[in-house]
C-alpha positions as CSV (number, residue, x, y, z in Angstrom):
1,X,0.0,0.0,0.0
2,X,1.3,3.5,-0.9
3,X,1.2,5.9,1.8
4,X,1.4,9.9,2.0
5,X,3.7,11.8,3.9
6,X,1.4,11.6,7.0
7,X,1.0,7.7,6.5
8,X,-2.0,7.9,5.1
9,X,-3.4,5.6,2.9
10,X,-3.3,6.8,-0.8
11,X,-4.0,3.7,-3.0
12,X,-8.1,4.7,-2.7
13,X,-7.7,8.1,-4.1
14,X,-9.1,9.4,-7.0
15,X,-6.7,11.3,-8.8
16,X,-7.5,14.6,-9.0
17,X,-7.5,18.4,-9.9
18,X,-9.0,21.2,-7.8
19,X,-9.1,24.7,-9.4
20,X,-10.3,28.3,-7.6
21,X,-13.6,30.1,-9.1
22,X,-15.1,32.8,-8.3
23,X,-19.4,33.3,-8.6
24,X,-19.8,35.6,-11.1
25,X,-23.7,35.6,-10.6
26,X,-27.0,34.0,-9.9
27,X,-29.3,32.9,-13.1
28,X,-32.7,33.5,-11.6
29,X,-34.9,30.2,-13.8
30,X,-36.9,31.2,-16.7
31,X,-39.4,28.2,-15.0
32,X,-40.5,28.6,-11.4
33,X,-40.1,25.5,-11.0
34,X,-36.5,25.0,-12.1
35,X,-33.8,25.5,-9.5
36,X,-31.2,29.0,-9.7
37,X,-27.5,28.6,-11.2
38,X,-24.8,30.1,-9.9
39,X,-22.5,30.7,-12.8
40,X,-18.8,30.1,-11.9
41,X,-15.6,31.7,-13.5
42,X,-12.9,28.8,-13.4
43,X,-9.5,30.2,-13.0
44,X,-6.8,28.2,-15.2
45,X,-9.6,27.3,-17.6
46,X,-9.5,28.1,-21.4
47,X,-11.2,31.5,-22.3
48,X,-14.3,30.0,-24.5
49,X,-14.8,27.6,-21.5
50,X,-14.2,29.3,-18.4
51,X,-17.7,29.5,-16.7
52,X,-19.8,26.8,-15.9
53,X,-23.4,26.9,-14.4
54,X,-24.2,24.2,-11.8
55,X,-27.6,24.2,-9.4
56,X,-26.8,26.9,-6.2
57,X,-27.8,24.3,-4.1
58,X,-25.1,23.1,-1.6
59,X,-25.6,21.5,2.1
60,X,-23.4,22.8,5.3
61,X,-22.3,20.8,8.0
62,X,-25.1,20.6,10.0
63,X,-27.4,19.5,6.9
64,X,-28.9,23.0,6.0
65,X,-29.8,23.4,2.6
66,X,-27.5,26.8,1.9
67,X,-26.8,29.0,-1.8
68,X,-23.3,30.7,-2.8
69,X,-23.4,34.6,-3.3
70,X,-22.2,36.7,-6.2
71,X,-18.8,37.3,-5.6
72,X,-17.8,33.9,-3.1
73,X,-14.4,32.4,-3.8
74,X,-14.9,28.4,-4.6
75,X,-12.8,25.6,-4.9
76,X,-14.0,23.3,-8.4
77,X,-12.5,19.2,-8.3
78,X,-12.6,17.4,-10.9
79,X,-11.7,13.4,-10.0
80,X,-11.9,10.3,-11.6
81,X,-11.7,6.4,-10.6
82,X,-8.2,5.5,-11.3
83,X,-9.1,3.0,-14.2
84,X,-9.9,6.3,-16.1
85,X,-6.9,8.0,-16.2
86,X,-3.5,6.9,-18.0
87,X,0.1,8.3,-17.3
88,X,1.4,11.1,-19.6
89,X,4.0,10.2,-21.8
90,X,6.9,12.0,-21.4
């Protein structure tokens, strides 16, 4: 088993990438009935796909149902199970 610095264990991990954003706004729905976005700014990300729009739904720790503000600084992850990713060639 591979192990961190801190002996953790590190053969369960997804590898993965975790970028900052920023809220850029709130998309009220055109339908009542559909949730609000919160459109995000992904820094790193290529121009023509920098923002994405996801549900501003989120849960804190005590199991609240809570929303992000225009203007909050996020973290975005991206993972995937290890038997989708391959090693660069170098």
């Amino acid at each position: 088993m591979a192990n961190d610095p801190k002996g953790e264990n590190v053969d369960n991990e997804k590898p993965a990438l975790t970028l900052p954003g920023v809220v850029e706004k709130i998309v009220k729905p055109i339908v009542p009935s559909e949730p609000e976005k919160a459109q995000i700014a992904i820094q790193g990300a290529d121009d023509l796909y920098r923002e994405i729009r996801v549900e501003n739904t989120l849960e804190n720790a005590a199991g609240e149902k809570v929303r992000l503000k225009p203007g909050a600084e996020v973290d975005v992850t991206i993972e995937a199970p290890a038997e989708s990713v391959e090693k660069k060639p170098t």
